[in-house]
C-alpha positions in Angstrom: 2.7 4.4 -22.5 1.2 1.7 -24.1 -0.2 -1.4 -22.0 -1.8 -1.5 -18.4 0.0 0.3 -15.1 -0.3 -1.6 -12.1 -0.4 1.5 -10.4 -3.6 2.6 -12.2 -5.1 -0.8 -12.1 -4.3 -1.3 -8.0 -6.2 2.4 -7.2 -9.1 1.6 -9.6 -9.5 -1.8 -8.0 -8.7 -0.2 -4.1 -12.3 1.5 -3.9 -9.9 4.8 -2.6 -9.9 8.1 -3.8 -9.5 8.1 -7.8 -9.8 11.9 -7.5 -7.3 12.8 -5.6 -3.9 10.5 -5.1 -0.2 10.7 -5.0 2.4 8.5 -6.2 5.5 8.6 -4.0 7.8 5.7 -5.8 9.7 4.0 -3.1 9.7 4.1 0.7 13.3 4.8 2.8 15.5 1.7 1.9 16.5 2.0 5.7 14.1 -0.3 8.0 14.4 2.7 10.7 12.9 4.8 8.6 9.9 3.0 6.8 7.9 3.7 10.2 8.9 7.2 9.8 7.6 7.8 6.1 4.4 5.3 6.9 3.3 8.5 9.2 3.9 10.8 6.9 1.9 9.3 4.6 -0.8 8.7 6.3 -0.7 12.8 7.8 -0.8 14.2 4.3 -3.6 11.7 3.3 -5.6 12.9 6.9 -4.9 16.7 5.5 -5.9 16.0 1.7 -8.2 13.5 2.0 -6.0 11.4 -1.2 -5.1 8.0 -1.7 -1.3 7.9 -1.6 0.3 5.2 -3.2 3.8 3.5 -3.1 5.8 0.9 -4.2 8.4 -1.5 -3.2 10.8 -4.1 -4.1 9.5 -7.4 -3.8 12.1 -8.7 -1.3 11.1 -6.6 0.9 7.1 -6.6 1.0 6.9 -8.5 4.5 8.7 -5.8 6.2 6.3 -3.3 4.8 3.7 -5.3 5.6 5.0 -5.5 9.0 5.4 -2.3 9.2 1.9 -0.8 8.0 0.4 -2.8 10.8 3.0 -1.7 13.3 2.8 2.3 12.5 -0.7 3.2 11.0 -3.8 4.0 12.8 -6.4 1.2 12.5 -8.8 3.4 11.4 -6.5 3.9 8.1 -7.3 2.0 4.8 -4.6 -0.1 3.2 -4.9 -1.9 -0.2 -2.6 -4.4 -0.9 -2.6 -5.4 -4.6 -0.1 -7.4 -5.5 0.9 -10.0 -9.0 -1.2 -7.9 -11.0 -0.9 -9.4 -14.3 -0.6 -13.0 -12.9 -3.6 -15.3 -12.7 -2.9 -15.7 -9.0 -3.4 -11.7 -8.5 -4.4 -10.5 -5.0 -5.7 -7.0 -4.2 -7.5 -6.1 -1.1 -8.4 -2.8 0.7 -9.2 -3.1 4.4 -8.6 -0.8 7.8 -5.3 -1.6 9.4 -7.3 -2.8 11.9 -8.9 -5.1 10.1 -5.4 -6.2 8.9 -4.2 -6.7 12.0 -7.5 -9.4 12.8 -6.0 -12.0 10.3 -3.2 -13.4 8.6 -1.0 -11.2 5.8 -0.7 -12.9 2.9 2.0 -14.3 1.9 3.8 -11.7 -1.3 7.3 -12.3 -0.9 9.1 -11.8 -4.1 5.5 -10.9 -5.5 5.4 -7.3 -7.4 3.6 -5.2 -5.6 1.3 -1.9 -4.8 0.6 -0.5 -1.5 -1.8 2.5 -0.9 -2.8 3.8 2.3 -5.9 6.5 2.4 -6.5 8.0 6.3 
């Protein structure tokens, strides 16, 4: 593998668990679902103390975003790092709570990183 992983760059730059994560690819293409594996998520992260980390298509990062603030516990940490190797890169880890205080930023069509630590 030759180059930087946004993956491994997004949970250096999180300040979450380096120890102990989990990579879990992409959430349920079906909007019903995301909730669904959001919660699971953030269970096994409550049981093993990990950052767990996912990915998604870029089309689609408002309705995870959307999502994160609608299902997790605001107690939960979520790191959004997203254009990684752009100039314009933006990666921030706060509570959902704290997420839910101001405005999302705006990542449409912007590649993106997601991890959630309970």
């Amino acid at each position: 593998l030759i180059g930087p992983s946004s993956i491994l760059l997004a949970l250096m730059a999180s300040g979450l668990n380096g120890q102990q994560f989990s990579f879990h690819g992409y959430l349920s293409p079906k909007k019903e679902l995301i909730g669904k594996d959001l919660k699971r998520l953030e269970s096994q992260s409550r049981k093993d103390k990990g950052a767990h980390i996912f990915i998604e298509t870029p089309y689609r990062n408002g309705q995870i975003l959307d999502a994160v603030i609608q299902h997790l516990s605001n107690p939960t940490l979520f790191c959004i790092a997203a254009g990684m190797h752009s100039p314009d890169a933006f990666i921030k880890t706060k509570s959902v709570g704290e997420w839910k205080k101001e405005k999302l930023p705006n990542i449409h069509k912007v590649p993106a990183v997601f991890i959630i630590q309970a």
